[in-house]
Structures are given as C-alpha cells and as structure tokens.
C-alpha positions in Angstrom: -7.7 1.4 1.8 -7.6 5.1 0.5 -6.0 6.6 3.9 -7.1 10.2 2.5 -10.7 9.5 2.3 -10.7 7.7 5.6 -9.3 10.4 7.5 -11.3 13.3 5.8 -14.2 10.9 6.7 -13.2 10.4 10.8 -12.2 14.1 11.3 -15.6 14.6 10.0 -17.7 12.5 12.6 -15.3 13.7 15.5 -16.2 17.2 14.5 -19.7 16.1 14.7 -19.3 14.2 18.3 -17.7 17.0 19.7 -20.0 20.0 18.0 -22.7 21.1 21.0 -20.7 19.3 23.1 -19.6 20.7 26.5 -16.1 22.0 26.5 -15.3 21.9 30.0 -16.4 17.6 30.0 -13.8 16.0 31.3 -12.5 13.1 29.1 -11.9 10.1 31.2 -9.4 8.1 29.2 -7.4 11.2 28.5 -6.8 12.1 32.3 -6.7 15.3 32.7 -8.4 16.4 29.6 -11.1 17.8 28.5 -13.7 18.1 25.5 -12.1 21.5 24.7 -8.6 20.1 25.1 -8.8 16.9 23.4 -10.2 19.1 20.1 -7.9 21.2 20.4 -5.0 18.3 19.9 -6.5 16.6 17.7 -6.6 20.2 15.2 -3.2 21.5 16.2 -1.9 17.8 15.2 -3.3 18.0 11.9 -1.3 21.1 11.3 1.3 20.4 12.9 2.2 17.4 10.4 0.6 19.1 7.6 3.3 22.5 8.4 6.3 19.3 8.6 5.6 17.9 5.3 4.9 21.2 3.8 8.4 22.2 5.2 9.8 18.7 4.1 11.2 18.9 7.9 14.0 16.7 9.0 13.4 17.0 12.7 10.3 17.9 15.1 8.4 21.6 15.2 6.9 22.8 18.5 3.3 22.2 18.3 2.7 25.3 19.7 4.4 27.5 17.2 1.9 25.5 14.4 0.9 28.2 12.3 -3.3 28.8 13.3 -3.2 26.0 15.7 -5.4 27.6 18.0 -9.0 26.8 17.4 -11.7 30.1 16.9 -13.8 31.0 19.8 -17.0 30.6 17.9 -17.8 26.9 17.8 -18.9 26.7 14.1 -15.6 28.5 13.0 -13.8 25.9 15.1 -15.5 23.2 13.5 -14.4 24.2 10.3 -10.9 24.9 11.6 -10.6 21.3 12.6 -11.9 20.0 9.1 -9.5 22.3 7.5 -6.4 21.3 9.3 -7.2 17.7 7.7 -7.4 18.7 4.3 -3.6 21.0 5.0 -2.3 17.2 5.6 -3.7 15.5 2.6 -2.6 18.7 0.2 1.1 18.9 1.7 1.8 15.6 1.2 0.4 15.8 -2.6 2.4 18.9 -2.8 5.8 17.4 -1.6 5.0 14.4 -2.9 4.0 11.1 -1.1 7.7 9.5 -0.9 9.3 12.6 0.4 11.1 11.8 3.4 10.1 13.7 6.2 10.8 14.2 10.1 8.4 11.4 12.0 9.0 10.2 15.7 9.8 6.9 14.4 12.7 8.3 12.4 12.4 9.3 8.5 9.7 8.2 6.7 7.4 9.4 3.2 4.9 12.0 3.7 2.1 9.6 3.4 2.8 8.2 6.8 1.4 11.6 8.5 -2.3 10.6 6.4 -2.3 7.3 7.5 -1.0 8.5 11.2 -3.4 11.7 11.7 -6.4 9.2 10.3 -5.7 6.8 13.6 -5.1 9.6 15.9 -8.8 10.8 14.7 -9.7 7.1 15.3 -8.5 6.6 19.0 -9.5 10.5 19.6 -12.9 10.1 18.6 -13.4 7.0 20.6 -12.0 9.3 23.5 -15.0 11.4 22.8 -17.2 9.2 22.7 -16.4 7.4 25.3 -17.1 10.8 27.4 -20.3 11.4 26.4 -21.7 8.5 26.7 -22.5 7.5 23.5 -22.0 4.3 21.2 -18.7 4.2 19.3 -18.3 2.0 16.0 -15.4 1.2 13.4 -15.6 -0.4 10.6 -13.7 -4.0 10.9 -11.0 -2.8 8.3 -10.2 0.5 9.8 -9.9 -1.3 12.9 -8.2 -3.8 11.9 -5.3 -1.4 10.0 -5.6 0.9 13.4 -4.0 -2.2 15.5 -1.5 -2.6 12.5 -1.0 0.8 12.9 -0.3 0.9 16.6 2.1 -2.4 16.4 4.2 -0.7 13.8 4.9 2.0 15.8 5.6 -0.1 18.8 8.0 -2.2 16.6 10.3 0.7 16.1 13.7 0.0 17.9 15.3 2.3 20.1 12.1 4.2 21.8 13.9 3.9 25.3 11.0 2.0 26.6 10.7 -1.7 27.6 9.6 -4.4 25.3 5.9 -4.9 26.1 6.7 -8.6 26.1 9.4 -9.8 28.3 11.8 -12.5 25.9 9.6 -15.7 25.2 6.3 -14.3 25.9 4.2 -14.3 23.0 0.9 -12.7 22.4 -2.0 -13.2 19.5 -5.0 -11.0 19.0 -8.0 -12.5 16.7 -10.5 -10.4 14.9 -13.5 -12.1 14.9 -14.7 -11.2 11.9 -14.4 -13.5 9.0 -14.4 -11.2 6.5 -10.6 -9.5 7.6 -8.9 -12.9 6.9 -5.0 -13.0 7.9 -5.7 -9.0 8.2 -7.9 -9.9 11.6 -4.9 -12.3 12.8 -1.6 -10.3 14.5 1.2 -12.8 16.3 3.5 -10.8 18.6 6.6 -12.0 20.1 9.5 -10.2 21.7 12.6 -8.6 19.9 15.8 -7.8 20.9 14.7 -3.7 20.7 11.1 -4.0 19.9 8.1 -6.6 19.2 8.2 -8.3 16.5 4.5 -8.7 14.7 2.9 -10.4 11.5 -0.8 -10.8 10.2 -0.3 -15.0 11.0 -2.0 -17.2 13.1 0.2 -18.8 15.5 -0.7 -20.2 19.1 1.1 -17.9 21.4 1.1 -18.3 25.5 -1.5 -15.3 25.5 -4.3 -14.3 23.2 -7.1 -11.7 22.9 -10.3 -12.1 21.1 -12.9 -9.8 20.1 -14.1 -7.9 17.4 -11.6 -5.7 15.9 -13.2 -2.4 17.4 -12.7 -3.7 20.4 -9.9 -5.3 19.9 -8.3 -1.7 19.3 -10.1 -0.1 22.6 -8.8 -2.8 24.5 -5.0 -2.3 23.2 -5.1 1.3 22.8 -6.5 1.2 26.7 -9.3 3.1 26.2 -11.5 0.1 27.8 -10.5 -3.2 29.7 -11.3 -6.4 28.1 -13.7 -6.5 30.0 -15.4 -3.5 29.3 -14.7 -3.8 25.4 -16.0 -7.5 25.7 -13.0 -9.3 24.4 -11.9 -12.5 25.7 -8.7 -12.9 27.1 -7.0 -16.5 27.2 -4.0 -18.3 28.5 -1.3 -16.5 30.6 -3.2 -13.0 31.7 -0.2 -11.8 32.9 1.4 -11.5 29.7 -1.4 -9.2 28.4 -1.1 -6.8 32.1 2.1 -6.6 31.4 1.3 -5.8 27.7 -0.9 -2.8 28.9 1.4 -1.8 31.6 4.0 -0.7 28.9 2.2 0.5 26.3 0.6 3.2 27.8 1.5 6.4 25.9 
C-alpha cells in the first residue's frame, strides 16, 4: 500500500464530509467535541508531526505551539489549510528522509511512521464525522484491514502504563470477512507480559469477532458496538468487554 497516496486521499474526503458542515455539531463518539473541534485536531496533527520530522525531534512538541495550527476563519481557506497540513507530513519525511529516527509516542521510530499514523487518524476521524452527520461511512477492505494492524501495533508497545486489554490466558481473534485480504483479514491476539501480543494467523481463541473489516475497525476503535457495526461476536463476550473497556483512548 503507498501510505502517501492513501492519506492525501482520506484527508481529502474528510475535508469534503466536513465542508458545509455545521461547526457547532456535536460529534457523538468524540464526547465533548465538535465538527469545528474534531477538524481542528485532525489539521493541527498533521502539522504537528509534519513540524517533528521536519525538526528530526527526539521528544514531543506542544501541539499548540504547531506553527499555523489554527485553521482560517473562512471555511474554504480552512479546507485548504487542512489539505496542506497533509502534504507538510508527506514532504518532511522525504526531506529528512523516511528512516530518520524521530520522537513518536511509542518511542523512536522512522519518519514514515507519522504517514502511515496521520493516514489512520484521518481514517477513525472521518468515520467520527460521519458518524455525526448521519451519513454512510465506507473503507476499502485493505485500508481497513492495515487500520486494525495499525491500532494492534500501537497497543503492543510495552510500557504504556495501562493494563493489558486481555487479562493472561485470554485470547481474542478478529476475522475479516472478505476473502480477498487472506491472512491480512485474520489477527490472533493473546496477552503479554507488558502488552498483547498479535499476528495475521488464524488460530481458535476463547473470543472472536467477525465482520467485515470496516466494521471490524469501528467496532475496535469503539466508534460503534458490535452490534451497531453488525459484527458477530462469539465465545466468551466478556473477553471482548473487557477488550473495549481498556482500549479506550
């Protein structure tokens, strides 16, 4: 998957969910939040990693001392603010260079990771959006599918601080149901001594989650219950409540 092209792609539809939108809508899956505030994290992120790899920073920036990270009053300039704050990403890291170590909140990693990162956040974000106005949301199966990846890597890190979402022996699988991901659609979770441990295999585990892989990633990302994203859970349930419990960011 070209990460670049992907994200240029998603920033671009979230710009286009959220242009004639109403700024003061609240965003119900971002409590709290609204159209105007969600947008305005979404930008501000972009720039913030795009100033950390362009700095080649070894430790966190204040987000609110990003350089433009306040969106233009005039809702067409902001639109274009948001699209530009992608492309800043995509041009620092080919700048610094795409294994240049820099400053993430999973410890030291190549620039690249903020494309890959920023293109999920626009992912989640514009389901957010969606989600608020009512409207249908769709993903293609492969960026889905690498979105969970995505999100399991970052829970895998060690040392967060926060519990294991699986207590020790619980395991949990989630199936894709589309064919055409092969093992990609297929993620086996089990606990670790600081973190989950994950791979794209298909094991029998004492909880799994089934669905297509869109909703699959609504469903773990909590932006709808199984229920409401229409995948299937099976086995012990209490495995994947617990699973939700702790993964709430």
């Amino acid at each position: 998957m070209d990460y670049s092209v992907a994200f240029v792609e998603e920033n671009r539809l979230f710009g286009e969910l959220i242009r004639g939108a109403d700024p003061a809508l609240p965003v119900p899956t971002c409590p709290g939040w609204t159209v105007q505030q969600l947008f305005r994290h979404v930008g501000r992120g972009d720039r913030w990693a795009a100033q950390m790899v362009a700095e080649r920073s070894e430790h966190a920036i204040d987000p609110r001392s990003v350089s433009g990270g306040k969106p233009p009053a005039d809702p067409e300039q902001a639109i274009d603010w948001l699209h530009e704050g992608a492309q800043l990403v995509i041009d620092a890291v080919a700048e610094t260079g795409p294994d240049s170590p820099i400053w993430t909140f999973i410890g030291p990693r190549p620039s690249a990771w903020w494309i890959r990162r920023r293109l999920h956040e626009a992912t989640v974000h514009r389901a957010d959006a969606a989600l608020a106005l009512g409207l249908p949301y769709e993903l293609s199966p492969a960026l889905a599918a690498d979105g969970i990846s995505e999100f399991l890597d970052l829970l895998a890190h060690p040392g967060s601080g926060r519990p294991s979402p699986l207590d020790a022996g619980a395991t949990l699988h989630l199936h894709a149901s589309e064919d055409t991901l092969g093992s990609a659609g297929e993620w086996s979770i089990s606990h670790g001594d600081d973190a989950i441990i994950w791979d794209n295999s298909h094991t029998k585990a004492a909880a799994a989650v089934r669905g297509r892989a869109v909703d699959l990633l609504l469903a773990l990302t909590r932006r709808q219950s199984a229920a409401e994203a229409g995948v299937e859970v099976l086995g012990d349930q209490p495995i994947w409540e617990t699973w939700l419990e702790r993964t709430a960011f």
